[in-house]
N, C-alpha and C positions, 0 to 999 in steps of 0.2 A: 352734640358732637360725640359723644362717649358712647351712643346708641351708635349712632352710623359706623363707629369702629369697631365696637361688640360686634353690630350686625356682618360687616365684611369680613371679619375671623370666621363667625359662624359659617357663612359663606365657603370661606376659602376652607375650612375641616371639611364641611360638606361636599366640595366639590373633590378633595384629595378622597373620603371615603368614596363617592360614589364610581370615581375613574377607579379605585384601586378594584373596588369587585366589579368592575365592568372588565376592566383586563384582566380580571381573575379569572372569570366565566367564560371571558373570550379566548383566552389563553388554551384555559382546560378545552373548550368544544375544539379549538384548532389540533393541539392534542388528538384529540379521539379522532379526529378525522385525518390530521396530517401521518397521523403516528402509525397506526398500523401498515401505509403506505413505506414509509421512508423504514420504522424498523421492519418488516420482511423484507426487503432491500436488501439491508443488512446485514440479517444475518442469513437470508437464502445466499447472499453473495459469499460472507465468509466460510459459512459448513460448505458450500459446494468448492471453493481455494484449501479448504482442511480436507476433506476428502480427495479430492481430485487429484491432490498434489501428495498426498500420503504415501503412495507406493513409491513415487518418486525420492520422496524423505527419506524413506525407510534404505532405496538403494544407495541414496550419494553418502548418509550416516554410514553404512555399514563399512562400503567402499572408503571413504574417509580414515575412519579407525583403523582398519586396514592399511592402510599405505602409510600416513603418518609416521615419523619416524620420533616423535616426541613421548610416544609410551613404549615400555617393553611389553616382550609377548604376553606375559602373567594378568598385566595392566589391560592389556587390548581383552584376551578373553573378556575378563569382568566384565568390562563396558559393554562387548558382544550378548553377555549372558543377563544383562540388566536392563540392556534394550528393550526389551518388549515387554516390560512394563514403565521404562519411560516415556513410551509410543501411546501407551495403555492411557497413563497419563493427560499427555497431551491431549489425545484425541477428546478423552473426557472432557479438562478444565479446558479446550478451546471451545467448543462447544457450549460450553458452559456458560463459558465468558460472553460469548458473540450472543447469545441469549439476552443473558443481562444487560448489556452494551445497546443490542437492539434495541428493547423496551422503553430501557432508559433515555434515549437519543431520541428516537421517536415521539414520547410523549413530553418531555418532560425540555425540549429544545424547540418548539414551538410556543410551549408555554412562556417559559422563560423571554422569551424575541418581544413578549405580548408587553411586558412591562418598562423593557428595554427600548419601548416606541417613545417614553416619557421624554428621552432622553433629547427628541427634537424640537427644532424652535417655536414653530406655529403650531394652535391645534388644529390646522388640519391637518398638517402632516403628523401630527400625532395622532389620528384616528385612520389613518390610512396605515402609515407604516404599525401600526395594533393591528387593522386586517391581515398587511400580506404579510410583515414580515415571521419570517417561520415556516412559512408553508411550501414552496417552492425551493429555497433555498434549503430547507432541513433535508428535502429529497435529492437534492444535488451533493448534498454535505455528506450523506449515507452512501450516495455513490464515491464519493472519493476516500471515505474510510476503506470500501471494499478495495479500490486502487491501489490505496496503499498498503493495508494488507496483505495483498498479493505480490506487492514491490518485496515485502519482505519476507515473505515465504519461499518467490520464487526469484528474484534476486539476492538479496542480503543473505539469506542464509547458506547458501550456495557459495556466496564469497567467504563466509566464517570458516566452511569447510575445505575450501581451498586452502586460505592461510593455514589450516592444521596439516592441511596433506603434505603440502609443500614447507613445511617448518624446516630451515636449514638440521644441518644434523649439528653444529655446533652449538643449539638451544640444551638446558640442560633435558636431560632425560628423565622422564618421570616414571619413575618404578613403582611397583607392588608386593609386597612381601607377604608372604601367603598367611604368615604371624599374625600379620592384623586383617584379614578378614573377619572374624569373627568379632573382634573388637570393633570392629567398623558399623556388621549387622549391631553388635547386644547393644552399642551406642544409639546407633538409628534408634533403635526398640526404645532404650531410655529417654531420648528424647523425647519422642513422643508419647509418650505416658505420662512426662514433666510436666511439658510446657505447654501441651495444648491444655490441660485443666487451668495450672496455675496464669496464663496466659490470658484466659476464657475469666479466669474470677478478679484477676486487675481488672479486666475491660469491663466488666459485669457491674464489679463498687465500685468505680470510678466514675461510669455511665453517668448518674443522674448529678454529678458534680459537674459534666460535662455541660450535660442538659441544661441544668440551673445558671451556671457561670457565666453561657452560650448566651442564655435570653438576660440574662442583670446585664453583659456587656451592650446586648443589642438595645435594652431598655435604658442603658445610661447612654447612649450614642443620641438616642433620635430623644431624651430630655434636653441635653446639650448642646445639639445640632450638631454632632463631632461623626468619624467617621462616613460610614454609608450617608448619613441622613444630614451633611452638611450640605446638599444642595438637593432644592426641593424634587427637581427632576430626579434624583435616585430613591428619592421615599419611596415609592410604588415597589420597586428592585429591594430595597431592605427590607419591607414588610412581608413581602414571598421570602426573604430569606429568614426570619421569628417563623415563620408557619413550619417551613420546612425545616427548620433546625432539629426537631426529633428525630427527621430520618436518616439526617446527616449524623446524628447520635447513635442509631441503628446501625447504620454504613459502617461506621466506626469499629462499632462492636462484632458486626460479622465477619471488616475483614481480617480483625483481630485473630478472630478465629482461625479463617482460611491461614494467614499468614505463621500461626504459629507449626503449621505442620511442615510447611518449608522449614522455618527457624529449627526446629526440632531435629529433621533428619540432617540437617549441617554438621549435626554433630560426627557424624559419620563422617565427613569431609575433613574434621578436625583429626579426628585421629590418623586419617591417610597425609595430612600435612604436615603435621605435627611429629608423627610416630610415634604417639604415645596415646596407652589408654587413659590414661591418668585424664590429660588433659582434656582429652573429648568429656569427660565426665563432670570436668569443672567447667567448661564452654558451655553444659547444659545448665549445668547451675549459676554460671554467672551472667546467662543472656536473660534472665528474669528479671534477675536486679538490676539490669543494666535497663530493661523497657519499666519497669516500677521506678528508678528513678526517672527515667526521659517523661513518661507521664505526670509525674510529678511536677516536675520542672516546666509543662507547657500547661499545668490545672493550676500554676502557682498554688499549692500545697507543702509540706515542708518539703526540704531538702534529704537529700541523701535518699535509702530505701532500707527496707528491714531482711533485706534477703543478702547474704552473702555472696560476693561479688570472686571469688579465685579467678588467679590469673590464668588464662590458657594458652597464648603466644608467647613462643620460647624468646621469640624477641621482634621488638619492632619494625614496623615496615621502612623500609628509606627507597628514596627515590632519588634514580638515578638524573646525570645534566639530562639527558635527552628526553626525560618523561617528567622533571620536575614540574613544581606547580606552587604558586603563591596559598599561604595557608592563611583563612578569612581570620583576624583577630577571635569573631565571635567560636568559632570552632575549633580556638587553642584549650578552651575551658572546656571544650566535651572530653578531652580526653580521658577515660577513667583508669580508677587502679589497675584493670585486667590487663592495659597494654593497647585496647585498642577505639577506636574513635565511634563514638555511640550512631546509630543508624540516623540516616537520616528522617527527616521530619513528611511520612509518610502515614503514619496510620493514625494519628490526633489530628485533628482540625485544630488551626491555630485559633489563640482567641487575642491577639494582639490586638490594639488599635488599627484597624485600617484607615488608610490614608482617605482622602477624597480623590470625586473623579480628574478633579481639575489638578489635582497637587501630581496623579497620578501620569495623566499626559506628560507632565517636565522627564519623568523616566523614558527611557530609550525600551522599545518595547518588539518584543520575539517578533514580528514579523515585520520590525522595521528590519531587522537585522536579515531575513529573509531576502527580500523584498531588493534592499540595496548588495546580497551578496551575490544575488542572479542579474543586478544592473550590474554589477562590477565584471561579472562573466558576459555576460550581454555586450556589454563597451569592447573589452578590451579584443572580443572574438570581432568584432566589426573589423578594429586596425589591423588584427591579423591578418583576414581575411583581404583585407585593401591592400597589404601589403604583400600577399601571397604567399605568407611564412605557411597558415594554414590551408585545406583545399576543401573544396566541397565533398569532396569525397569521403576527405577524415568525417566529417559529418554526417553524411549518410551511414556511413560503416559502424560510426557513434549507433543510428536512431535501430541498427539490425544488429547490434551485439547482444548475446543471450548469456546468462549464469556469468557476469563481469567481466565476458570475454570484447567491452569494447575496447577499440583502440587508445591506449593510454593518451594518443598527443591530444585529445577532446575532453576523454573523462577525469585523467588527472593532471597532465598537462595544461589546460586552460585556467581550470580554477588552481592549481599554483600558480601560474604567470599571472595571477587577476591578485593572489593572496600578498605573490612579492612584491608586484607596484603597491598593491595598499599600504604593506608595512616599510615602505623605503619614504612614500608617500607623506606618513604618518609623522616617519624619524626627519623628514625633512624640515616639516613645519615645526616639531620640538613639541608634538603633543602627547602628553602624557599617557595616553590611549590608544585608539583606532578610530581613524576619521572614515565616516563616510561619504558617500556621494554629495550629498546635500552639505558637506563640510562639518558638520553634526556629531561631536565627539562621543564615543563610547568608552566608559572605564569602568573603574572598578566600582565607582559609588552609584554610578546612571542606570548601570547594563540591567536584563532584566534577570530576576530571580530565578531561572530556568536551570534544573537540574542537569539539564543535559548539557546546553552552553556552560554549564561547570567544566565539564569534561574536557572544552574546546577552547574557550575564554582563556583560564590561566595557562595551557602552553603555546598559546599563540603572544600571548604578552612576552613570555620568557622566548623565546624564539628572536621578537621584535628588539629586545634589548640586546639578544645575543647577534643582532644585523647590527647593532649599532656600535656594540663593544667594541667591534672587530674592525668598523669603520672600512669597510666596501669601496673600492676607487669606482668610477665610470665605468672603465675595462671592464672590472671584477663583476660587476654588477648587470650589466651586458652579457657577463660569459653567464655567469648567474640564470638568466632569463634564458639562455641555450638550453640550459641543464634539465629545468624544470619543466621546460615544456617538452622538451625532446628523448629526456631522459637516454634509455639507452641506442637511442638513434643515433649513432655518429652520422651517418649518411648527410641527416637532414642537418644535425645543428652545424656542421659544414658550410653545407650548401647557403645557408641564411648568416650572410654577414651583416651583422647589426653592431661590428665594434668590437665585440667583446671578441679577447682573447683567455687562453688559459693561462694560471698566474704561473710563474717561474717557481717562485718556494713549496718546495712539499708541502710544508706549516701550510700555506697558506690555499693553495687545490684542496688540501682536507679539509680546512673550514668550509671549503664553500661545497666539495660534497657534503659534508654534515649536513649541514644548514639543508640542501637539497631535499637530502633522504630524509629529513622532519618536516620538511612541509609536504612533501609528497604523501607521506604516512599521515600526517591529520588529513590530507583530503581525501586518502582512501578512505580512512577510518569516516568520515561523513559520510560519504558516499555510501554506507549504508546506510542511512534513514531513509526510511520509505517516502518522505514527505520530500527530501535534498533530491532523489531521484526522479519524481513527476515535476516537479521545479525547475530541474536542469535539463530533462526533454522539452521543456518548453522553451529554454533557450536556443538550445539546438534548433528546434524548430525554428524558431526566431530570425538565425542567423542565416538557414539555408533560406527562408523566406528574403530576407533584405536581399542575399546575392544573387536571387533567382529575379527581383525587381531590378537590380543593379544592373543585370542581362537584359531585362527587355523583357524575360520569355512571358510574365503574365501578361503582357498585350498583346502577346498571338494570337490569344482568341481559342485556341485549341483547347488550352489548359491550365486550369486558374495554379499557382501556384500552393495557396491550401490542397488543392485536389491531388497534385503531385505529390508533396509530404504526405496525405494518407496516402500513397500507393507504398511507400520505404515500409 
């Protein structure tokens, strides 16, 4: 009996080595062949949106700074006279980047897909999804990074540059005082003479503490069966991840480098915010010890660092009600003596315990959160639309607006009147979070780890509390629902009686402007990511689809409805 169970270990090690270098080899040859397809994809698509659209840049930038009413003349020169080397710049590290990006994506996302076949229930479909998956799909994936990329060169930045031109003139004013130029350049200069060395030799000794930590945690996980290698299906996926840990060690260390010349010339920025040279000179001295301890702190090594830390913000930052935000317990302890809160967890790779896959699914995950915010726009543009509040028209005039000139009652209109039912929705049931579609609560402990849902997440909760503080009637809530979709249309939110009136108390119209002009402002503010933007034309699409079925006219016979939305 003790042979036959010997025998079916040996077995089952033998079968787990020989799948792991069959999707190793299979991986790597889909690589070389998927990869130079999908990366030229790539990056021929991004340099030709960097080039093509450059002159373009170069005029809205200029034109921008120019109108703006947010810098004085002093201010606007400089920017004019620094321009063409931040163009310089650009042109450079985009190029650069879409390089690396390409390479990387190409080879090394087909690879990867090859191991990820594990993950299915039969072996057949575990040797089938090791053929394709990766290959088809990685060239599809390379066309929609170029998508998006161009969402945000030639949309989203075009909106950033609106907001400065158009900055009321009650913003404060940002000056220049000709005094600290030169402390701005000798700081820049210092800077980098600093920090890229000292920067370059943390990342340099630190490295093979990295490396070593990196493979004892990987090699106590899969002794244990804990982490990656808690379920047999992911051992293939953590053993590419021991192989490739050096070059994620590498990564590390290079972007150290790259990162530290940004970090460096900041300091220039210190001194123009600050007004002092003083402090720009301590900002460069105290952003070392501030990344020697954070390294520290995620190599569990001691504590604290040996580099002196001075302070350089004259004083803290506070936030106001309309932009507050819930501070995460674990990031009350980053704050350090200089005054200000240590970067985020960007350029170390963590070596935490990671969860398993299964434990991993209970979390609420980035494209559920997608996914159910374009159903929740999706839904609610339907009843719209049944009810005639919105028109086809708004729609089409959506899918033909250029540089953020579409029509607000689609672009921000919709997703506020989709954000306000969710959080009334929400406050109704008494859930501590945001429900979605599926009933499926998001909060503070489920949500996923996403830097950017940082930005979105905690003022939508404080928003949601402030709908509830203030306790909304029917009416109010109703007029509410005018506001937001129609914003400053009186014509229409008129013409659409849904109940709602306006409240009699001043108090009480300003809350629910407030309230307005904050949800309206986080859906502008999405509304530049390039990924919110190919997502929400497909609603659109979506919805003139449904009304064009609703019509009849795809059974004409003349012309299919897809066909009609590409002609818009």
């Amino acid at each position: 009996m003790a042979v036959v169970t010997n025998l079916g270990s040996c077995l089952k090690i033998s079968y787990v080595i020989f799948a792991f270098c069959s999707a190793f080899f299979l991986g790597a040859l889909k690589g070389l062949i998927v990869g130079p397809i999908a990366g030229l994809t790539l990056i021929a698509g991004n340099v030709g949106v960097i080039l093509g659209l450059f002159p373009a840049h170069v005029t809205w930038t200029v034109y921008a700074v120019a109108k703006t009413n947010r810098f004085d003349i002093p201010l606007k020169l400089a920017i004019l006279v620094a321009l063409p080397a931040l163009f310089g710049i650009w042109l450079g590290l985009s190029v650069a980047v879409s390089v690396l990006v390409g390479v990387g994506y190409g080879f090394f996302t087909p690879w990867i897909s090859a191991f990820e076949a594990f993950r299915q229930d039969t072996e057949s479909n575990k040797f089938f999804h090791c053929l394709v998956d990766g290959t088809w799909g990685t060239i599809k994936g390379s066309c929609t990074v170029v998508t998006d990329f161009a969402d945000l060169c030639y949309h989203s930045y075009p909106l950033y540059l609106k907001e400065l031109r158009e900055s009321p003139a009650s913003d404060e004013l940002q000056t220049l005082r000709l005094i600290h130029v030169p402390g701005c350049i000798i700081v820049g200069l210092i800077g980098l003479v600093i920090d890229i060395p000292l920067f370059t030799a943390i990342a340099v000794v630190k490295s093979p503490y990295l490396l070593f930590k990196g493979w004892y945690r990987l090699a106590q996980d899969a002794i244990n069966r804990e982490g990656p290698f808690l379920e047999i299906a992911c051992i293939p996926v953590a053993g590419l991840t021991i192989l490739l840990w050096p070059i994620i060690v590498i990564g590390f260390v290079l972007t150290t480098i790259f990162s530290s010349i940004f970090v460096g010339l900041y300091g220039a920025i210190v001194v123009f915010q600050e007004r002092s040279f003083r402090r720009g000179v301590s900002y460069v001295i105290a952003v070392v010890g501030e990344f020697d301890e954070y390294t520290n702190d995620w190599l569990y090594l001691r504590e604290g660092t040996i580099f002196p830390k001075p302070r350089y913000r004259m004083t803290k930052g506070s936030f106001s009600s309309e932009g507050s935000v819930v501070v995460h317990p674990s990031a009350v302890s980053r704050v350090n003596s200089s005054g200000s809160v240590e970067p985020p967890a960007k350029l170390v790779p963590s070596l935490v315990r990671s969860v398993s896959v299964r434990g991993a699914i209970q979390e609420v995950r980035m494209v559920q959160i997608w996914e159910h915010m374009m159903g929740w726009f999706e839904m609610e543009g339907k009843e719209l639309l049944d009810q005639g509040v919105i028109t086809p028209a708004d729609l089409y005039e959506s899918l033909k607006g250029r540089h953020g000139n579409e029509p607000s009652v689609i672009s921000v209109g919709l997703p506020s009147y989709a954000l306000l039912h969710t959080l009334v929705r929400s406050i109704k049931a008494g859930a501590h979070g945001v429900l979605l579609l599926d009933g499926s609560e998001v909060t503070h402990l489920n949500r996923p780890q996403d830097k950017f849902l940082d930005w979105f997440f905690n003022p939508i909760m404080v928003l949601k509390d402030q709908i509830r503080v203030i306790k909304l009637g029917e009416s109010e809530v109703r007029y509410l629902e005018k506001v937001v979709l129609f914003g400053n249309h009186e014509q229409r939110m008129e013409a659409w009686d849904n109940g709602g009136t306006p409240p009699q108390e001043n108090l009480r119209s300003a809350q629910i402007q407030g309230i307005s002009r904050r949800m309206m402002g986080m859906v502008r503010s999405i509304s530049k990511l390039p990924t919110y933007r190919r997502r929400f034309r497909q609603v659109v699409k979506a919805l003139i689809t449904y009304w064009l079925e609703k019509q009849g006219l795809n059974r004409t016979g003349s012309m299919s409805s897809g066909d009609f939305i590409e002609e818009v």
